[in-house]
C-alpha positions in Angstrom: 0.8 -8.8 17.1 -1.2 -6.2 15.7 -0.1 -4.0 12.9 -0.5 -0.5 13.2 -3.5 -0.2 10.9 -5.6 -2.4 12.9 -4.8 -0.3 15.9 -5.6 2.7 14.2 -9.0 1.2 13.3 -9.5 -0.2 16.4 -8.9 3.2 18.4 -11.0 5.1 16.0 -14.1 2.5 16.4 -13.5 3.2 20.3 -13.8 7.1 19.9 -16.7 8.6 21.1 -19.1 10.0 18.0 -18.5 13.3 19.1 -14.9 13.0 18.3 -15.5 11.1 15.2 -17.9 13.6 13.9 -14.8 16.3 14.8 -12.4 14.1 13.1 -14.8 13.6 9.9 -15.3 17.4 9.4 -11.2 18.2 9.6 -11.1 15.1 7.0 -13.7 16.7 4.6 -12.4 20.4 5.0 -9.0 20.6 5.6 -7.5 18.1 3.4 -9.5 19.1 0.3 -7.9 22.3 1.5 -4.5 21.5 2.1 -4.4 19.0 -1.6 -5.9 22.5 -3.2 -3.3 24.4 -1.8 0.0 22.4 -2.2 -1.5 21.4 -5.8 -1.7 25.5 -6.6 2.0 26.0 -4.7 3.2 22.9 -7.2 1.4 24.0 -9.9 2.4 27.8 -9.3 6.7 26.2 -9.1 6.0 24.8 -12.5 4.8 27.9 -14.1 7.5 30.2 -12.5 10.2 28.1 -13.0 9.4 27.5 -16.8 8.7 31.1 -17.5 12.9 31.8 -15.5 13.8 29.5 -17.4 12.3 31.2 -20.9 13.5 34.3 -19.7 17.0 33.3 -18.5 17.6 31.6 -22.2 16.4 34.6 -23.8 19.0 36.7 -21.8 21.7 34.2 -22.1 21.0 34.3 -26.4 21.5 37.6 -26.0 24.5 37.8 -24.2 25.7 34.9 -27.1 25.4 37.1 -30.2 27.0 40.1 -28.5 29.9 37.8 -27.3 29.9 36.3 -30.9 30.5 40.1 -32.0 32.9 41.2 -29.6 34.8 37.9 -30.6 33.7 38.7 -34.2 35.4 41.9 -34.2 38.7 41.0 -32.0 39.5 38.5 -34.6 38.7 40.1 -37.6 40.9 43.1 -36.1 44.0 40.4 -35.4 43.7 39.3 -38.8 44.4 42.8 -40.2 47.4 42.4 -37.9 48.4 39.9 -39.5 48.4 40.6 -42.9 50.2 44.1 -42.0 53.5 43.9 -44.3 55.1 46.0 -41.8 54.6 43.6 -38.8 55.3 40.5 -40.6 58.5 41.6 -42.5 59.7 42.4 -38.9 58.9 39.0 -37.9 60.8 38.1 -40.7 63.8 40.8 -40.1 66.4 38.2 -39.2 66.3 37.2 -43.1 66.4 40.1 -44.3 70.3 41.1 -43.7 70.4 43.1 -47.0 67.6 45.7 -45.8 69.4 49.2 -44.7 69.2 50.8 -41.3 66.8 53.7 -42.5 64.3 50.7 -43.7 64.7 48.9 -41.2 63.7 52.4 -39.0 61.3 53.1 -41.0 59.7 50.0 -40.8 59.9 49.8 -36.9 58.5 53.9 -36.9 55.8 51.9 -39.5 55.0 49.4 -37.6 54.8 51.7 -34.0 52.1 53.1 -35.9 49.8 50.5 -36.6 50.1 49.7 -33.1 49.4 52.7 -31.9 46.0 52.8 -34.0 44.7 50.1 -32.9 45.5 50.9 -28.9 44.4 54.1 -29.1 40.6 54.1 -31.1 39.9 51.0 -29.6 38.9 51.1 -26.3 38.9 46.9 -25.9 42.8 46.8 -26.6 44.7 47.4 -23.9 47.6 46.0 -25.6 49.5 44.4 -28.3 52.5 42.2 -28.2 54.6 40.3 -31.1 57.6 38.5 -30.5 59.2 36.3 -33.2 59.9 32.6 -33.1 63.1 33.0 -32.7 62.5 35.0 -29.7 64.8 38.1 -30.9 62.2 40.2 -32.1 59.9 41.6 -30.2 57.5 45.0 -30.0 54.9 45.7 -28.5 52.7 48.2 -27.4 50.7 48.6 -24.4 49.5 51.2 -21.6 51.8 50.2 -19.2 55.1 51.7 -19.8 57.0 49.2 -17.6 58.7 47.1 -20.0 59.1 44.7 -16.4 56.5 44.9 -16.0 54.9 44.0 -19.9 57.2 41.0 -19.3 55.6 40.1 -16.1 52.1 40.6 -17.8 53.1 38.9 -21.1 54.2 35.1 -20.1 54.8 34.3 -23.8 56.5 30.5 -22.9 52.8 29.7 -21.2 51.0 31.6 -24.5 53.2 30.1 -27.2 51.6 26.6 -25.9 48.3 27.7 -26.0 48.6 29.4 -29.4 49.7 26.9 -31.1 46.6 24.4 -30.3 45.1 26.7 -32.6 47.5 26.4 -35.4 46.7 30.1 -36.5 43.3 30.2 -35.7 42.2 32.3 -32.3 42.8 31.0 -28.8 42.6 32.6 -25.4 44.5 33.1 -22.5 43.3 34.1 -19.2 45.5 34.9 -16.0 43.3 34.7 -12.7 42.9 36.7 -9.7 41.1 34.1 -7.6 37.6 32.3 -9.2 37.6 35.5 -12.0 40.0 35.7 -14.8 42.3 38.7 -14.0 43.5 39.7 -17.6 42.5 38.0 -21.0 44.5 37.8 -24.2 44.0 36.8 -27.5 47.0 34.6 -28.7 47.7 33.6 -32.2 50.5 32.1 -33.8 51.9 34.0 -37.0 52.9 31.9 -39.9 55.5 32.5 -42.8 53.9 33.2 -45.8 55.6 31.4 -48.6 56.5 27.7 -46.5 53.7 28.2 -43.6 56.3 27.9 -41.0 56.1 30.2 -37.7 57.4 33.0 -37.5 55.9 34.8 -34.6 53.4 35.2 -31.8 50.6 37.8 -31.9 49.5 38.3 -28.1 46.3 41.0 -28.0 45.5 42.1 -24.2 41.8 42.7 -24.3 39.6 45.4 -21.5 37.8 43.0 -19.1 35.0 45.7 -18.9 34.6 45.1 -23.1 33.5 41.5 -22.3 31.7 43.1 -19.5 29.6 45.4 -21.3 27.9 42.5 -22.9 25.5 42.6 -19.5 23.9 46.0 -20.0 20.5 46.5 -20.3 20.1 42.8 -19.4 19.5 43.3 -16.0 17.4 40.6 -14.1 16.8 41.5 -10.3 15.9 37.1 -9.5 19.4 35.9 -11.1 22.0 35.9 -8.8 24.9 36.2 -11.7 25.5 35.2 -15.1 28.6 33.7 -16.4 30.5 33.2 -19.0 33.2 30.2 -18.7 35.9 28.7 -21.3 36.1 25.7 -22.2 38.1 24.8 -19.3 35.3 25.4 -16.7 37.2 28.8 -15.9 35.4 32.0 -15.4 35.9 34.6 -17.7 33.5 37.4 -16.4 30.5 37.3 -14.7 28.0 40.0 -13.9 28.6 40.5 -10.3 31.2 37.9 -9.1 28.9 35.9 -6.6 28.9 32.7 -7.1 30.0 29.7 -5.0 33.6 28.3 -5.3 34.5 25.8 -7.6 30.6 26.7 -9.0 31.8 26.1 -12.7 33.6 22.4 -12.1 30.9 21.2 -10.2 28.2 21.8 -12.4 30.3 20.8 -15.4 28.7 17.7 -16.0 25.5 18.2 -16.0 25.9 20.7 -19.2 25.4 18.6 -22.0 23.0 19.8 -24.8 23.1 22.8 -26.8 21.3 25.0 -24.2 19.0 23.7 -21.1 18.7 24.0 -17.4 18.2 22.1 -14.0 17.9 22.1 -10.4 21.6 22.0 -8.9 20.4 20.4 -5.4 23.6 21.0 -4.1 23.9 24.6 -4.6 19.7 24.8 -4.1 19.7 26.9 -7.2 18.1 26.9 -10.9 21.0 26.5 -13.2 20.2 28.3 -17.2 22.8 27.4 -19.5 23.7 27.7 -23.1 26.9 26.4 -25.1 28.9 28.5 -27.7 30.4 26.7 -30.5 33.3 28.5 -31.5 35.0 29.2 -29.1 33.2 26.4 -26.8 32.6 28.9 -24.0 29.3 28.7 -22.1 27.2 31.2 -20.4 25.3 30.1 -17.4 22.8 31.6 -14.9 22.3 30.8 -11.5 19.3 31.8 -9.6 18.8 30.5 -5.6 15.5 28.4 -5.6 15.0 31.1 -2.4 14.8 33.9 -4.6 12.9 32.1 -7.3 10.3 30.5 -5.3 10.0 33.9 -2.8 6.5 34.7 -3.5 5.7 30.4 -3.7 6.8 30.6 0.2 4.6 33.4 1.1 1.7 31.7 -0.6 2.6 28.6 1.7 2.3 30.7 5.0 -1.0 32.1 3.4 -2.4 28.7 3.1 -1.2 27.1 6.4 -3.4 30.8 7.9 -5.9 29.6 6.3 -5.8 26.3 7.3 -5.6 27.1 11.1 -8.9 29.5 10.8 -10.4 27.2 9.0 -9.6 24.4 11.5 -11.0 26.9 14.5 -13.8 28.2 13.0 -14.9 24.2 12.1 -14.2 23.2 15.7 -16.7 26.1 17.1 -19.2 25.1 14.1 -18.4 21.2 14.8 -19.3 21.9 18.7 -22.5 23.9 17.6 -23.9 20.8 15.6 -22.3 17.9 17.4 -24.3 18.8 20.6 -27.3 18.7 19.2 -26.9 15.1 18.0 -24.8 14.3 21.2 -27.1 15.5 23.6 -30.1 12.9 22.9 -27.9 10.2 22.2 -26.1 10.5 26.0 -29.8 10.6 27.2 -30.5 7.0 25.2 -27.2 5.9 26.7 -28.2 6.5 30.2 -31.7 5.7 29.5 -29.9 2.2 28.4 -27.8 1.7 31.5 -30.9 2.0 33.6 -32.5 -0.6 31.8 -29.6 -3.1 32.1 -29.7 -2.7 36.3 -34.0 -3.4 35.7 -35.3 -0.2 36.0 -37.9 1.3 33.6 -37.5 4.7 32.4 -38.6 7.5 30.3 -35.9 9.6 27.8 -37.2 13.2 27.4 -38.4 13.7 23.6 -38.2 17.0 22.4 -37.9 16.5 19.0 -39.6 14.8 15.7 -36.2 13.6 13.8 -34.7 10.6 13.3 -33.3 11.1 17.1 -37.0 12.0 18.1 -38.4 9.0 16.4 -35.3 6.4 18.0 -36.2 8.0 21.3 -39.8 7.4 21.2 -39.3 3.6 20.0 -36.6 3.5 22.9 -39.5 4.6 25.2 -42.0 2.1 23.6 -39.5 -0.9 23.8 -38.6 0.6 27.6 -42.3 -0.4 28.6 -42.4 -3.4 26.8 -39.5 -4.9 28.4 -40.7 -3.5 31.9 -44.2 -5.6 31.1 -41.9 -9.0 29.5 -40.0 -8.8 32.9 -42.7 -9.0 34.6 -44.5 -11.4 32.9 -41.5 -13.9 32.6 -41.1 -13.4 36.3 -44.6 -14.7 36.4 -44.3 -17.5 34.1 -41.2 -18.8 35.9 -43.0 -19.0 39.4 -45.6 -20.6 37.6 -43.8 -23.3 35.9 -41.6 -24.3 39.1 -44.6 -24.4 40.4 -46.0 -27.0 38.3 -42.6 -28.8 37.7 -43.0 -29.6 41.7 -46.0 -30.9 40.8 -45.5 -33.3 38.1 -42.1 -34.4 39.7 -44.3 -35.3 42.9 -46.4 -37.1 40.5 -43.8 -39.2 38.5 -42.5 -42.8 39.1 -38.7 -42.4 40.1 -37.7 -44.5 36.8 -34.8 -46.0 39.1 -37.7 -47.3 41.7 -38.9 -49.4 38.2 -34.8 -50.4 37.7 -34.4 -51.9 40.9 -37.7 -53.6 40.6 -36.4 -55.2 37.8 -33.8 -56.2 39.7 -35.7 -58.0 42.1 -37.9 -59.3 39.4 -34.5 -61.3 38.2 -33.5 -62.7 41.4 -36.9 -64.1 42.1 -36.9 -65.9 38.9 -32.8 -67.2 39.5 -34.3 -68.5 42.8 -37.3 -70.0 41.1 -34.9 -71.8 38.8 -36.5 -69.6 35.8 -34.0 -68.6 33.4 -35.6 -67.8 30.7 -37.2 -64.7 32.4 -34.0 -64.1 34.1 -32.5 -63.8 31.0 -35.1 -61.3 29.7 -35.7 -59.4 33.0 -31.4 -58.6 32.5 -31.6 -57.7 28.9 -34.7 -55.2 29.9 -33.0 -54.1 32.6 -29.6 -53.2 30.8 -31.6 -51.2 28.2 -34.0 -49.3 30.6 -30.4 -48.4 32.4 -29.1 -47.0 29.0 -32.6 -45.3 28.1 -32.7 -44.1 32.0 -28.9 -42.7 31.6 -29.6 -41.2 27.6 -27.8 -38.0 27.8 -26.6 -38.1 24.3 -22.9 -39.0 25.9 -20.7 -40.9 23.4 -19.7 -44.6 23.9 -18.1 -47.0 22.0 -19.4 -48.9 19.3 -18.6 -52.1 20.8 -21.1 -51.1 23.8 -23.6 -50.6 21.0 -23.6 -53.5 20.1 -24.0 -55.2 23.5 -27.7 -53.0 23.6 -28.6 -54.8 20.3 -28.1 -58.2 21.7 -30.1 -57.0 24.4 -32.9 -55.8 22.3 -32.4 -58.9 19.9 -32.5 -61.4 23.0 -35.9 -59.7 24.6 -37.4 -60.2 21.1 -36.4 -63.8 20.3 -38.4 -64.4 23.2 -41.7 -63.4 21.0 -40.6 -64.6 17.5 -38.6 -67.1 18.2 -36.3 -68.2 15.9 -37.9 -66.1 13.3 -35.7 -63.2 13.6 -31.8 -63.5 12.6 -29.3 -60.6 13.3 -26.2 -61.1 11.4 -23.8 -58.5 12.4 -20.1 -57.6 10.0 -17.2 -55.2 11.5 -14.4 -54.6 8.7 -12.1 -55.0 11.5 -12.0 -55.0 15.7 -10.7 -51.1 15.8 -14.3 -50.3 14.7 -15.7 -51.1 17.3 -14.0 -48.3 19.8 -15.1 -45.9 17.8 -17.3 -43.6 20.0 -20.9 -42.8 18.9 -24.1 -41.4 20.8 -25.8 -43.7 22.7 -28.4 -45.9 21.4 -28.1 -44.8 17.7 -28.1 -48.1 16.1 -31.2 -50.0 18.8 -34.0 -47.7 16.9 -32.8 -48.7 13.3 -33.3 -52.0 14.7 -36.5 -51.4 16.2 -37.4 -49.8 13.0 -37.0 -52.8 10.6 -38.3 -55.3 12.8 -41.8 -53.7 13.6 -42.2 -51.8 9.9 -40.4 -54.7 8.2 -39.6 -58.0 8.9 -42.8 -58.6 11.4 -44.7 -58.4 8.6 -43.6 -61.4 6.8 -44.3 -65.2 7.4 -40.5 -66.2 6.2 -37.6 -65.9 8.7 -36.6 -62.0 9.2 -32.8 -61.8 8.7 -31.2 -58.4 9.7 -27.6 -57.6 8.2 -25.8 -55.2 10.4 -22.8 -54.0 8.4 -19.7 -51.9 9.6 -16.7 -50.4 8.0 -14.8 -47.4 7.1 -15.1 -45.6 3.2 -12.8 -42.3 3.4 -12.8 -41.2 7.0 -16.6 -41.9 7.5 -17.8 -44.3 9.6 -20.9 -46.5 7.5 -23.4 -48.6 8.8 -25.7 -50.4 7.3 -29.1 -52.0 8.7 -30.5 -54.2 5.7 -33.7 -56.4 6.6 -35.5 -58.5 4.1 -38.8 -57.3 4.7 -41.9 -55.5 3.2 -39.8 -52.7 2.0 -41.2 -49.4 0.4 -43.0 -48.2 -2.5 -41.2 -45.4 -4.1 -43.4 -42.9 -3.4 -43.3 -42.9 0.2 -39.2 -43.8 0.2 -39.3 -40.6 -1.6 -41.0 -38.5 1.0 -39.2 -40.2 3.8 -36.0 -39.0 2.0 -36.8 -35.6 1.3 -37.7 -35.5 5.3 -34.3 -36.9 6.3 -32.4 -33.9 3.9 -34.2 -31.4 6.0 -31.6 -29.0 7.8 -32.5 -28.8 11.4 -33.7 -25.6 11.4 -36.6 -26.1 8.7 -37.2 -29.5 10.4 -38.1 -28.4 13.5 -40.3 -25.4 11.8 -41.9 -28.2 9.2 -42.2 -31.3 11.1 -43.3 -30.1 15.0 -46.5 -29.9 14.9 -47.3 -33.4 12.0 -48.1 -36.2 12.4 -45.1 -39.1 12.4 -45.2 -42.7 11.1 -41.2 -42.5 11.2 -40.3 -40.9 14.2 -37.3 -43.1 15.7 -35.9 -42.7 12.2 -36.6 -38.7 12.2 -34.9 -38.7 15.8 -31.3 -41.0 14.8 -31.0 -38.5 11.7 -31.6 -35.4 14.1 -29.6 -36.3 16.8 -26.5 -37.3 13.8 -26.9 -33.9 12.5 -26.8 -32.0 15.8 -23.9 -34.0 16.7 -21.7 -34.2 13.8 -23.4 -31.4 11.1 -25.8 -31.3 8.4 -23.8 -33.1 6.0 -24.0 -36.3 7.7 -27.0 -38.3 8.8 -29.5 -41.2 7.5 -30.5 -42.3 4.2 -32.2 -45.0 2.9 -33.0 -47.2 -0.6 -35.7 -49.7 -0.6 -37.6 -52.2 -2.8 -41.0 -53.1 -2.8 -41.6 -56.7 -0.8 -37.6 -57.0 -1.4 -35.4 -54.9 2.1 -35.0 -51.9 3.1 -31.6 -50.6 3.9 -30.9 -47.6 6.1 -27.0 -46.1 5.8 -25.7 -44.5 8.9 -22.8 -41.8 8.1 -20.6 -40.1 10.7 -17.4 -38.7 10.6 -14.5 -41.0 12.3 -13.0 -38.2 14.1 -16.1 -37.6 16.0 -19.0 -34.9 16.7 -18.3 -30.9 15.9 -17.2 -28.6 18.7 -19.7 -25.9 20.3 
């Protein structure tokens, strides 16, 4: 099965080259376009978000140092609390049994007074509240004028607790309306003196709005709200109150250095945040990515715009050119078609381009092939023509077989054998030359045509020729190899070596199998070669086929059955198999046949 890619690449080699020349021009334009303009939205995200964030932490500092001097100045105003002698000898009144009513009014009138101050020149105290640890002092003073209701206001059990984590140092209290702290107070505990035991509870009820006014004059239109939160993840104020539930827990842990920001990607918003230290309060912005990225999204829409004109005015601009490249290829195309049903034709030429000169060379090659037609059609009349002629004038070869045939039973008649005997052996090889159609057959059959050949020439040299024949072993011989490969090697040494001597001609025929190559070797004993001319028949026999025929058609050929065998092996079986052969001088001459066991190569 096909991956996709392939198909892709497939359907885009079968587009027509108008298309493709439409589809190469959106390539080249709009995608430089398109990586321009979402690099310059990225780009543009980067910058804007880096510069919020610069500016958020800049606002958020701010709003730290005034909230470090609000705090500043609340707990610098509760320590002069607590070292008024009035308030803390009241804490203390339950030991002080000896003091007299009027001191004790006095003191109370005293201590009334110091209250009042504070409540009264400072706006940010809305109230102050002592009660002793005992729980049987307590004064206070406050603008609601509801004792109920300063005990519904006050919960000192819940404040005590608080207070005392700070073991006389500032803590806060908050009671909530909702997600926004409703009232905030400043608890402290109050400690004796001499033995540092408590004595008391100092509660201050601070003005929301005093916290609030840290905001003014930091006004910034993209953040949604800025908040400040306690250490419990609990809003304290925020500028405008919007912000998602739960807002404060959920982003929790993601604050972890001194200041920083990130993109909360559940709440789609940039997050600005920077951590007090004492108390550990932190003040975080929140600005939707909508609101900050506003004038990235128009951007967007102006790109895409220009994307869609640029497509349309490309397409227009695209037909414009494509035509004229178009137009005189469709006229080669069906100039082409013409061609292929046999008729000649002329494409119009109205140009001196590329596509001008093509179309001339088109109408060149158009005439040529309208004059080759012709003139094959001619040759091919003419050499049926003459093929009738020379087959009229041949021997049929099987006429010269079947005379043979009668030739042998004359002489079995005649009570001639020995002709008998050589009339067969000619016949059986002129029915093997007769039926030479390179088919394959057995080795073993092979052989027969040898003993053939061998017999027809013992009838000439008598007992001067010997053919001793070797097989490694009987599966050999069905092994299947062309016909008559073996009979010219034969042939060969007997004519060019051993009927050249005056000794007895001996002819080794060996067989076996090295390595999944079928060997045989033809070894005579007689005049062998000199090494110059081994060397030249060599170098012949390397030849590749193609350089062969180019090199060798039109020479003369002392070695031509030799030539043929190595030939007819390499067409068969490849170029790496074939003939070669070592020889001594007046020593043999030994010609190696090599073919592969699994047989010839497949068209």
């Amino acid at each position: 099965m096909k991956n996709p890619l392939t198909k892709l690449r497939q359907l885009y080699k079968n587009l027509p080259i108008k298309h493709k020349m439409l589809l190469i021009s959106y390539f080249q334009i709009l995608i430089p376009v398109i990586i321009i303009g979402l690099a310059s939205c990225m780009i543009s995200e980067k910058i804007i978000q880096s510069k919020s964030i610069d500016y958020s932490l800049y606002i958020m500092r701010t709003i730290e140092l005034r909230l470090s001097d609000c705090i500043n100045s609340l707990t610098s105003m509760s320590q002069e609390l607590l070292y008024d002698n009035n308030i803390y000898e009241r804490l203390k009144d339950k030991d002080k049994n000896s003091a007299s009513s009027l001191d004790k009014y006095k003191r109370n009138i005293s201590t009334m007074d110091t209250l009042k101050k504070y409540t009264n020149t400072r706006n940010e105290i809305q109230g102050i509240y002592f009660e002793s640890a005992d729980r049987k002092v307590k004064f206070f003073k406050d603008s609601s004028s509801s004792k109920e209701s300063i005990e519904k206001l006050v919960k000192f059990d819940e404040m005590i607790v608080k207070a005392r984590q700070g073991h006389g140092k500032v803590r806060w209290y908050f009671t909530r309306n909702t997600s926004k702290a409703e009232q905030i107070f400043l608890v402290r505990t109050v400690y004796d003196r001499d033995n540092f035991k408590e004595i008391g509870l100092m509660v201050i009820r601070i003005n929301r709005a005093f916290f609030e006014s840290v905001y003014k004059g930091l006004a910034n239109n993209d953040m949604k709200d800025v908040i400040v939160v306690s250490a419990e993840n609990e809003s304290i104020v925020s500028r405008n109150n919007d912000f998602p539930q739960n807002f404060t827990k959920n982003i929790s842990k993601d604050i972890k250095k001194r200041e920083g920001s990130f993109v909360d990607k559940g709440e789609e918003a940039l997050i600005t945040y920077v951590k007090m230290i004492d108390p550990a309060w932190k003040i975080i912005s929140y600005i939707p990515l909508d609101i900050l990225y506003k004038d990235i999204y128009s951007f967007r829409i102006i790109i895409i715009c220009i994307c869609l004109v640029t497509a349309l005015l490309f397409t227009l601009l695209n037909r414009k050119v494509s035509n004229d490249f178009i137009i005189p290829i469709k006229r080669l195309v069906t100039g082409m078609k013409e061609i292929q049903k046999g008729t000649h034709v002329d494409v119009e030429v109205d140009r001196d381009d590329e596509l001008g000169f093509i179309t001339k060379t088109f109408n060149e090659m158009s005439k040529e092939i309208s004059h080759l037609i012709t003139w094959i059609y001619r040759e091919q009349i003419t050499r049926k023509e003459a093929q009738l002629k020379a087959l009229q004038s041949q021997i049929n070869p099987h006429f010269l077989f079947n005379t043979l045939e009668s030739i042998n039973w004359m002489a079995m008649l005649k009570n001639v054998p020995e002709i008998s005997e050589t009339v067969t052996a000619l016949s059986s090889l002129m029915e093997a030359s007769i039926g030479r159609d390179d088919k394959l057959i057995p080795l073993r059959d092979e052989f027969k045509y040898i003993d053939h050949y061998i017999s027809i020439l013992k009838k000439r040299f008598e007992d001067r020729i010997q053919l001793n024949v070797y097989v490694e072993n009987n599966d050999i011989l069905e092994i299947n190899i062309p016909r008559l490969l073996i009979q010219p090697i034969i042939e060969n040494a007997v004519y060019h070596g051993i009927g050249n001597i005056n000794d007895v001609g001996v002819i080794r025929l060996n067989t076996f199998i090295s390595y999944g190559i079928l060997v045989i070797e033809v070894i005579d004993n007689g005049i062998g070669m000199d090494k110059e001319s081994l060397k030249a028949l060599n170098e012949i026999l390397e030849l590749d086929n193609d350089t062969y025929f180019r090199v060798r058609v039109n020479e003369e050929r002392k070695s031509i059955g030799l030539e043929n065998v190595n030939r007819r092996i390499k067409l068969f079986y490849g170029e790496k198999y074939g003939l070669s052969i070592t020889s001594e001088k007046d020593e043999f001459t030994k010609v190696t046949v090599s073919i592969p066991v699994k047989g010839p190569i497949k068209d």
